[in-house]
One Martini backbone bead per residue (centre of mass of N, CA, C, O) as a GRO file, in nm:
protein
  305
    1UNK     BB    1   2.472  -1.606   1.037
    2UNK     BB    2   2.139  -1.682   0.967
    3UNK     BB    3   1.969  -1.868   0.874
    4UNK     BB    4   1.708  -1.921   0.638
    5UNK     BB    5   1.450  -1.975   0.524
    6UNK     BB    6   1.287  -2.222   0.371
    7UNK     BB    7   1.127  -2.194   0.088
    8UNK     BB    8   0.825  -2.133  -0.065
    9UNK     BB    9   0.564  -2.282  -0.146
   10UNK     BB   10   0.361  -2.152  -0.391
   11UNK     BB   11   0.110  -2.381  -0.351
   12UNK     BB   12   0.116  -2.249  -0.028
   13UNK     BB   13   0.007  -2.040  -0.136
   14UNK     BB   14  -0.170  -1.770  -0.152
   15UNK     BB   15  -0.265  -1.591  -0.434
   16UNK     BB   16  -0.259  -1.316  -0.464
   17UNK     BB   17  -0.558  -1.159  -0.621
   18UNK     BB   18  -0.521  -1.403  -0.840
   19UNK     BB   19  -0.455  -1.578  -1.146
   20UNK     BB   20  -0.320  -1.280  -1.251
   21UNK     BB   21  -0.127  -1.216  -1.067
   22UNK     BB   22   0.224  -1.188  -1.079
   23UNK     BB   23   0.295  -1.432  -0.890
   24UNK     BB   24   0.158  -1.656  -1.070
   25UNK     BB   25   0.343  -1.560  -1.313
   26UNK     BB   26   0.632  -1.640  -1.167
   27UNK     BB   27   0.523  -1.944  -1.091
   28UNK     BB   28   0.528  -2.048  -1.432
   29UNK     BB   29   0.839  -1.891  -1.513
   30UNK     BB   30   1.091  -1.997  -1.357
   31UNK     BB   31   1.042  -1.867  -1.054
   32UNK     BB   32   1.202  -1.797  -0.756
   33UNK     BB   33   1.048  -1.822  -0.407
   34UNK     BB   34   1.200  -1.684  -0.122
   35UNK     BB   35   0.983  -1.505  -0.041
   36UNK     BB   36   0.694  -1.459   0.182
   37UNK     BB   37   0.407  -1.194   0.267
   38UNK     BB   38   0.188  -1.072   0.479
   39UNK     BB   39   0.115  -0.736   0.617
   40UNK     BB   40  -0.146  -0.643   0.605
   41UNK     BB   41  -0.364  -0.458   0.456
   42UNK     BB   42  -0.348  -0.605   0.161
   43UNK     BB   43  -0.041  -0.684   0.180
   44UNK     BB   44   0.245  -0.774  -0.039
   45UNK     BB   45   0.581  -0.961  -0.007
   46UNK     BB   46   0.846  -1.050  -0.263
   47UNK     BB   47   1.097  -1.288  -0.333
   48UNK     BB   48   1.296  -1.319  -0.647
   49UNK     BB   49   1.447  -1.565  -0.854
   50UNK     BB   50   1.608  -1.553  -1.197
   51UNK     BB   51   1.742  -1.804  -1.407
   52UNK     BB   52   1.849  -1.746  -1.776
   53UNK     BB   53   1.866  -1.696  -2.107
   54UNK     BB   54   1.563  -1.708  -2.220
   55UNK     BB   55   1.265  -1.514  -2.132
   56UNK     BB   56   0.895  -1.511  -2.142
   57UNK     BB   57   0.702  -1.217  -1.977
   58UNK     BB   58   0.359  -1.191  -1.894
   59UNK     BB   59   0.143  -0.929  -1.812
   60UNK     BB   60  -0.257  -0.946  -1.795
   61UNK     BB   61  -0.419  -0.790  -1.589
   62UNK     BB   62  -0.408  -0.837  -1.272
   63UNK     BB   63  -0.510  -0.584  -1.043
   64UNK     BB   64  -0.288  -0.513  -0.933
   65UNK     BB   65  -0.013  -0.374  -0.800
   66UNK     BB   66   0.316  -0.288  -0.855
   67UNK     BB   67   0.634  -0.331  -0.710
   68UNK     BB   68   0.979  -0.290  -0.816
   69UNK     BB   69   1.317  -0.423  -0.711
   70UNK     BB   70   1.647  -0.436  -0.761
   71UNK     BB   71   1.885  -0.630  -0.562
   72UNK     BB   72   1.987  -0.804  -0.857
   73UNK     BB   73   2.074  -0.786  -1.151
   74UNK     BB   74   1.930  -0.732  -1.486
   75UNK     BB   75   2.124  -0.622  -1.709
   76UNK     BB   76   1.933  -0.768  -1.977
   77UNK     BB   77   1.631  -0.692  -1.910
   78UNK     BB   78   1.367  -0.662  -2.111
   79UNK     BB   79   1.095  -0.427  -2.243
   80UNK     BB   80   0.889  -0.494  -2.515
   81UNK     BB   81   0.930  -0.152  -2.671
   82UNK     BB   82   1.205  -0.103  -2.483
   83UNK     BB   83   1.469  -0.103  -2.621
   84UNK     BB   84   1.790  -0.093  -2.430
   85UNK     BB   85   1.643  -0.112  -2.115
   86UNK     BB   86   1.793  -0.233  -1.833
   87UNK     BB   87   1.854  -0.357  -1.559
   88UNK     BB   88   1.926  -0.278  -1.219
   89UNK     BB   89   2.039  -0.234  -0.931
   90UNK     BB   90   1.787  -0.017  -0.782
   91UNK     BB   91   1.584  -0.074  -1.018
   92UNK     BB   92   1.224   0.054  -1.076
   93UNK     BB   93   0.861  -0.060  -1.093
   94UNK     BB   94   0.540   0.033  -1.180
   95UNK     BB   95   0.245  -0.207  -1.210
   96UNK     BB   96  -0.079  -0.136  -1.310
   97UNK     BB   97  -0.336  -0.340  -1.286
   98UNK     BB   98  -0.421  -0.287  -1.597
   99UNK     BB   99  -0.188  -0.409  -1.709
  100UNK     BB  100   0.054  -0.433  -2.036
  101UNK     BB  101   0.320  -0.698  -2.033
  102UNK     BB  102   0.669  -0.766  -2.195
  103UNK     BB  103   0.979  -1.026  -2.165
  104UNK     BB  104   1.307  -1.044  -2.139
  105UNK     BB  105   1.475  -1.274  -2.005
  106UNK     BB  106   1.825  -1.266  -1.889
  107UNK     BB  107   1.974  -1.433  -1.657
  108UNK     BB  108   2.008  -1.260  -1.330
  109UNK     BB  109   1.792  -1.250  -1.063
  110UNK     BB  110   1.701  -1.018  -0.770
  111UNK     BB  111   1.395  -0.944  -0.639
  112UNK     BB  112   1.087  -0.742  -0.561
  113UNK     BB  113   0.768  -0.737  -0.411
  114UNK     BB  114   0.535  -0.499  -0.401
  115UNK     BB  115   0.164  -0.574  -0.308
  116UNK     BB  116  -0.125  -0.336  -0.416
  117UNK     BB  117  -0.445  -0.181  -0.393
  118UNK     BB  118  -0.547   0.079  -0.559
  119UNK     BB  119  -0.677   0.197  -0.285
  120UNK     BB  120  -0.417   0.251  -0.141
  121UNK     BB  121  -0.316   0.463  -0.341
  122UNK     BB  122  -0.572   0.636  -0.318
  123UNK     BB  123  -0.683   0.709  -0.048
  124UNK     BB  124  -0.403   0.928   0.000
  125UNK     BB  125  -0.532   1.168  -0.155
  126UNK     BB  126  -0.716   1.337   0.029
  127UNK     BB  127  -0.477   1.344   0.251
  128UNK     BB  128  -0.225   1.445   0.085
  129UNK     BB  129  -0.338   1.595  -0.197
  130UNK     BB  130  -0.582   1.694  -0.236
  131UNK     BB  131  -0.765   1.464  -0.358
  132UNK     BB  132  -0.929   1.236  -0.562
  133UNK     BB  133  -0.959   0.876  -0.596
  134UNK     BB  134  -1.018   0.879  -0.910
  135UNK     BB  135  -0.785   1.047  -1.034
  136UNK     BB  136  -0.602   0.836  -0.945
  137UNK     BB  137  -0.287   0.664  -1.069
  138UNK     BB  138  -0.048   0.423  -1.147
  139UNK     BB  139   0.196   0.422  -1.308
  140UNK     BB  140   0.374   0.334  -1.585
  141UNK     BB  141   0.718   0.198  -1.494
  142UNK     BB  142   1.054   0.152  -1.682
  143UNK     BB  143   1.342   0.189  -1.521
  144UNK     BB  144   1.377   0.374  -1.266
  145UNK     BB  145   1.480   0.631  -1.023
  146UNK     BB  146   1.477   0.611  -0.629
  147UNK     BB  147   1.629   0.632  -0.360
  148UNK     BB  148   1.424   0.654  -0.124
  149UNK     BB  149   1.281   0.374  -0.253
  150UNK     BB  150   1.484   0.168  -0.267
  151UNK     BB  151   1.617   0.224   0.046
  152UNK     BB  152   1.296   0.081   0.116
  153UNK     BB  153   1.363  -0.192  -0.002
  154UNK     BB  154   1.581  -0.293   0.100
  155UNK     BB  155   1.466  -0.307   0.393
  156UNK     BB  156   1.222  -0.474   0.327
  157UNK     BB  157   1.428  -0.719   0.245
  158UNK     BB  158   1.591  -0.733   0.539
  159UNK     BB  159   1.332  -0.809   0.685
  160UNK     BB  160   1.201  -0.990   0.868
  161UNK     BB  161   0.872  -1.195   0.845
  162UNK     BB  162   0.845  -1.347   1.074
  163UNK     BB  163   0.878  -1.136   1.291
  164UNK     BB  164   0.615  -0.953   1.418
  165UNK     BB  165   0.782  -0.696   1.442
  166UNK     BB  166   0.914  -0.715   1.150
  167UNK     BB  167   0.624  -0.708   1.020
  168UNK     BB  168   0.559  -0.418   1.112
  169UNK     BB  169   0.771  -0.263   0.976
  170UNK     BB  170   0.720  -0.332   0.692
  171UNK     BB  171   0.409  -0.235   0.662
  172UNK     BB  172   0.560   0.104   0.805
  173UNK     BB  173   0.727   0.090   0.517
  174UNK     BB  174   0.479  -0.019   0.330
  175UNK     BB  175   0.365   0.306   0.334
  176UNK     BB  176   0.612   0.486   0.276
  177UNK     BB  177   0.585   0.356  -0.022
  178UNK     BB  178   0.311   0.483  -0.112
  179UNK     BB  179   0.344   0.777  -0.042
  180UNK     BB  180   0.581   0.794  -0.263
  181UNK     BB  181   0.389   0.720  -0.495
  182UNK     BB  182   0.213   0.927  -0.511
  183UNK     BB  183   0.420   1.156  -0.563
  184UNK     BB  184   0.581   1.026  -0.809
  185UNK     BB  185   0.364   0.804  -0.961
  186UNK     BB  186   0.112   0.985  -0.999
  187UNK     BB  187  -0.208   0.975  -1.192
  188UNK     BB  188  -0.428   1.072  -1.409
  189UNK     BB  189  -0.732   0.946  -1.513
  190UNK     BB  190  -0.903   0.913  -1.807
  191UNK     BB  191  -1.185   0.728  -1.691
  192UNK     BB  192  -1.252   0.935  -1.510
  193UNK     BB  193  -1.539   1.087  -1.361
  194UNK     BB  194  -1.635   1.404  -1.236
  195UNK     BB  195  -1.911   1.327  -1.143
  196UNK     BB  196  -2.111   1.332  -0.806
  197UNK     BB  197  -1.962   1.473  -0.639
  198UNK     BB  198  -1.779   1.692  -0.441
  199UNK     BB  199  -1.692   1.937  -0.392
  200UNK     BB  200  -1.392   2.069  -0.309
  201UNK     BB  201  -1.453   2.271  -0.042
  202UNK     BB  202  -1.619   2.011   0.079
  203UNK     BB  203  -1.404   1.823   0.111
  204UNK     BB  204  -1.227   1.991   0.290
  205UNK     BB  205  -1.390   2.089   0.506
  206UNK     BB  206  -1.444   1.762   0.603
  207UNK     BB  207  -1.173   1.692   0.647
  208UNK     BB  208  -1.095   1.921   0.875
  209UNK     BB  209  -1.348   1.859   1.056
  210UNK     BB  210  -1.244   1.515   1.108
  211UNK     BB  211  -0.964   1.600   1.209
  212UNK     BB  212  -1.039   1.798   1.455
  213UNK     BB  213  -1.283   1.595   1.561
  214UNK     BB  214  -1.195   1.296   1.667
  215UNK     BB  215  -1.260   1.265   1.960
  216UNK     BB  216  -1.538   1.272   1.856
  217UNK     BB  217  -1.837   1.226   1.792
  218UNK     BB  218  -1.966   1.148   1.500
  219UNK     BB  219  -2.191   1.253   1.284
  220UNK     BB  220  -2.384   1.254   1.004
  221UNK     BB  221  -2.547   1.503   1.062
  222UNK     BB  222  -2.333   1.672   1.096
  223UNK     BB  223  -2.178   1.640   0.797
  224UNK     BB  224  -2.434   1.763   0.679
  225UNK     BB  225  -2.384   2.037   0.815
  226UNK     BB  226  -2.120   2.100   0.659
  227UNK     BB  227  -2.214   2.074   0.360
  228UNK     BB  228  -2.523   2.138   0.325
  229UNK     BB  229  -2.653   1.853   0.353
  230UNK     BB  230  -2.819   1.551   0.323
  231UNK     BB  231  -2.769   1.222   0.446
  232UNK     BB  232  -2.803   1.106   0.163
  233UNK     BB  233  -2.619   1.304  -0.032
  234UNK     BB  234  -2.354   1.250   0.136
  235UNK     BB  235  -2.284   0.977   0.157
  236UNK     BB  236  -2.260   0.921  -0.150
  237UNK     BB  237  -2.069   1.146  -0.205
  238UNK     BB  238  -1.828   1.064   0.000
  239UNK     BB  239  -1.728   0.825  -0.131
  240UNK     BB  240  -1.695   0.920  -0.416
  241UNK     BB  241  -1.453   1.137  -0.300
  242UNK     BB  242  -1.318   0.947  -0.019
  243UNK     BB  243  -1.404   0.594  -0.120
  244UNK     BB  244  -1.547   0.571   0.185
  245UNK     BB  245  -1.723   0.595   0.388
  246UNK     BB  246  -1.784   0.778   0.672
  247UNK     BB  247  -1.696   0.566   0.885
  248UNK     BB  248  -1.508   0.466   0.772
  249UNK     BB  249  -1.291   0.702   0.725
  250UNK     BB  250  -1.270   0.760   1.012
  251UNK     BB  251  -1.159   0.457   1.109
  252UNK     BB  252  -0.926   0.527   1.003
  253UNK     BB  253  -0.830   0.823   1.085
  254UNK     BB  254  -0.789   0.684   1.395
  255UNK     BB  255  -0.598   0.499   1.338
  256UNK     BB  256  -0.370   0.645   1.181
  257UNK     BB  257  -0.314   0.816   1.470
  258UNK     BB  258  -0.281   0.588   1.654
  259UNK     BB  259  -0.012   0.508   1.500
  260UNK     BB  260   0.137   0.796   1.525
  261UNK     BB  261   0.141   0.823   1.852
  262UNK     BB  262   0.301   0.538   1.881
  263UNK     BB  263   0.535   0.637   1.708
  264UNK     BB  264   0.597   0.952   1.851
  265UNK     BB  265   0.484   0.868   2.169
  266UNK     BB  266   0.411   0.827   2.535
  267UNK     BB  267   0.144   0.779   2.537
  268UNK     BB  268  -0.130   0.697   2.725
  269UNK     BB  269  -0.363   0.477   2.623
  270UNK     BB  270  -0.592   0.662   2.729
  271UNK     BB  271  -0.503   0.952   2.547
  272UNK     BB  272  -0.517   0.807   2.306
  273UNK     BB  273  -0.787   0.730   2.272
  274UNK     BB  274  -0.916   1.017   2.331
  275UNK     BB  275  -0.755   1.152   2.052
  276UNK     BB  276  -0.951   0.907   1.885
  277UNK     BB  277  -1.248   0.856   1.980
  278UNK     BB  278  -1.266   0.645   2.222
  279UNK     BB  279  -1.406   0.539   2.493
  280UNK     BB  280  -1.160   0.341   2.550
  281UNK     BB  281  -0.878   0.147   2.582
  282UNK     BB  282  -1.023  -0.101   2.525
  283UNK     BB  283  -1.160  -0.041   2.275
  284UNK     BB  284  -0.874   0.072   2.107
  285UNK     BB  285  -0.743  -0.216   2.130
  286UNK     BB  286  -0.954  -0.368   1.972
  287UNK     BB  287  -0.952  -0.212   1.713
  288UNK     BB  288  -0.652  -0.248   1.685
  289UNK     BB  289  -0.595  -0.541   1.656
  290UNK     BB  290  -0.806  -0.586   1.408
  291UNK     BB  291  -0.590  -0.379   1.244
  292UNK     BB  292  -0.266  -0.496   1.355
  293UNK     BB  293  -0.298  -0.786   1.511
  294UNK     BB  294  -0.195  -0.618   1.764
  295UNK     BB  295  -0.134  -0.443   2.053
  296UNK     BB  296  -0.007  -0.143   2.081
  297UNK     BB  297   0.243  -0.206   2.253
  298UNK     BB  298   0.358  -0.418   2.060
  299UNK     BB  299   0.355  -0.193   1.824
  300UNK     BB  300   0.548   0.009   1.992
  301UNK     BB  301   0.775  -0.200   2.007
  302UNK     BB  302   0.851  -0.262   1.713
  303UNK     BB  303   0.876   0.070   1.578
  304UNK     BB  304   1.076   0.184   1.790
  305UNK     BB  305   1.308  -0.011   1.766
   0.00000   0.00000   0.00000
């Protein structure tokens, strides 16, 4: 068996999201820092050890999502107000951005964390629930079981994240376990307002009109046509209901099917790239190393392998 890389200290990591969030808060917490990894896409995983007789740990308003999955131990620790009810290998917590809780930590704990910001999880919602990103958040849940989520927590966590290989693997699996908590861990938001946005019909319209249309140029005048909507009206209600602008929005769907392509076809990368809308094969691979940090090629062989 290969030794592990030795532990990496905290202070010499920028903390994920900011000096609030779960990261900074177990780096002060006399828990141990066992691996940590960037995996693109503003997406972060961490491997955490804690031994202790008892102690508290607070968690105030982080801003980012938390997925937590006990890899070992946690026998002991329970959330405050929720007496009674302790973790256990391969039970998941789920800790919403704006989230407040109080723990309980006791004897030894090993477990991981994927930590991603809110816009991950909203807006897969138009794409896969047809739902508006405003309407959901992630729930607040703790000690829950899903064997699907677990067995690919343990998955995240043994997989290398120094080889790059190895790091788009983890990242293509931190995809499929935001796509599972947004089904099975969303919730509706009640500070959302409904108003602003597209009608339902309109925006079902646009999303399947650029999702057939994608191997093409779209303009805005074009999509402001399907909506029958002005450029200026359709832009503004386009982002609130779809998250973000119709360009990036776009852009975002063409990445995403260029790597169900590059995953699941041996198609030559010109074909991909004009079923994806881009002027040429190098166009594509500018684009997509922009942002997948390597080449389709070397994408396609490490998510293949």
């Amino acid at each position: 068996m290969n030794a592990r890389p030795p532990a990496p200290v905290m202070d010499s990591i920028e903390t994920p999201f900011g000096l609030h969030s779960v990261c900074h808060t177990l780096s002060t917490a006399n828990a141990s820092l066992e691996r940590f990894a960037w995996l693109g896409d503003q997406l972060a995983i961490a491997v955490w050890t804690r031994d202790t007789e008892e102690a508290e740990t607070i968690y105030d308003r982080p801003g980012h999502h938390t997925l937590s999955c006990y890899l070992d131990g946690g026998y002991r620790t329970e959330r405050q107000k929720m007496p009674g009810r302790y973790g256990a290998p391969a039970r998941l917590c789920t800790l919403p951005g704006d989230h407040e809780s109080r723990w309980w930590v006791r004897g030894h704990m090993h477990f991981m964390h994927l930590y991603f910001l809110p816009e991950h999880f909203t807006q897969r919602a138009v794409q896969e629930l047809d739902r508006e990103p405003r309407e959901l958040t992630l729930a607040d849940r703790t000690y829950f079981e899903d064997a699907r989520i677990a067995s690919l927590c343990q998955t995240l966590a043994n997989e290398d994240w120094q080889d790059p290989g190895g790091l788009l693997r983890t990242n293509e699996t931190a995809h499929q376990v935001l796509s599972l908590l947004l089904r099975a861990q969303g919730v509706r938001r009640t500070d959302a307002s409904p108003k602003g946005g597209l009608s339902v019909a309109t925006r079902r319209r646009l999303r399947d009109y650029i999702e057939n249309h994608l191997g093409q140029t779209l303009t805005l005048g074009e999509l402001a046509g399907v909506a029958a909507l002005s450029e200026f009206h359709l832009a503004r209600m386009f982002r609130t209901s779809f998250g973000l602008p119709p360009a990036a929005w776009i852009a975002q769907q063409r990445l995403q099917r260029a790597r169900t392509l590059l995953r699941t076809t041996a198609l030559p990368l010109t074909q991909v790239a004009e079923q994806c809308g881009y002027a040429n094969a190098s166009h594509f691979s500018h684009r997509f190393r922009d942002s997948a940090g390597v080449a389709p090629t070397a994408y396609r062989q490490a998510v293949s392998a």
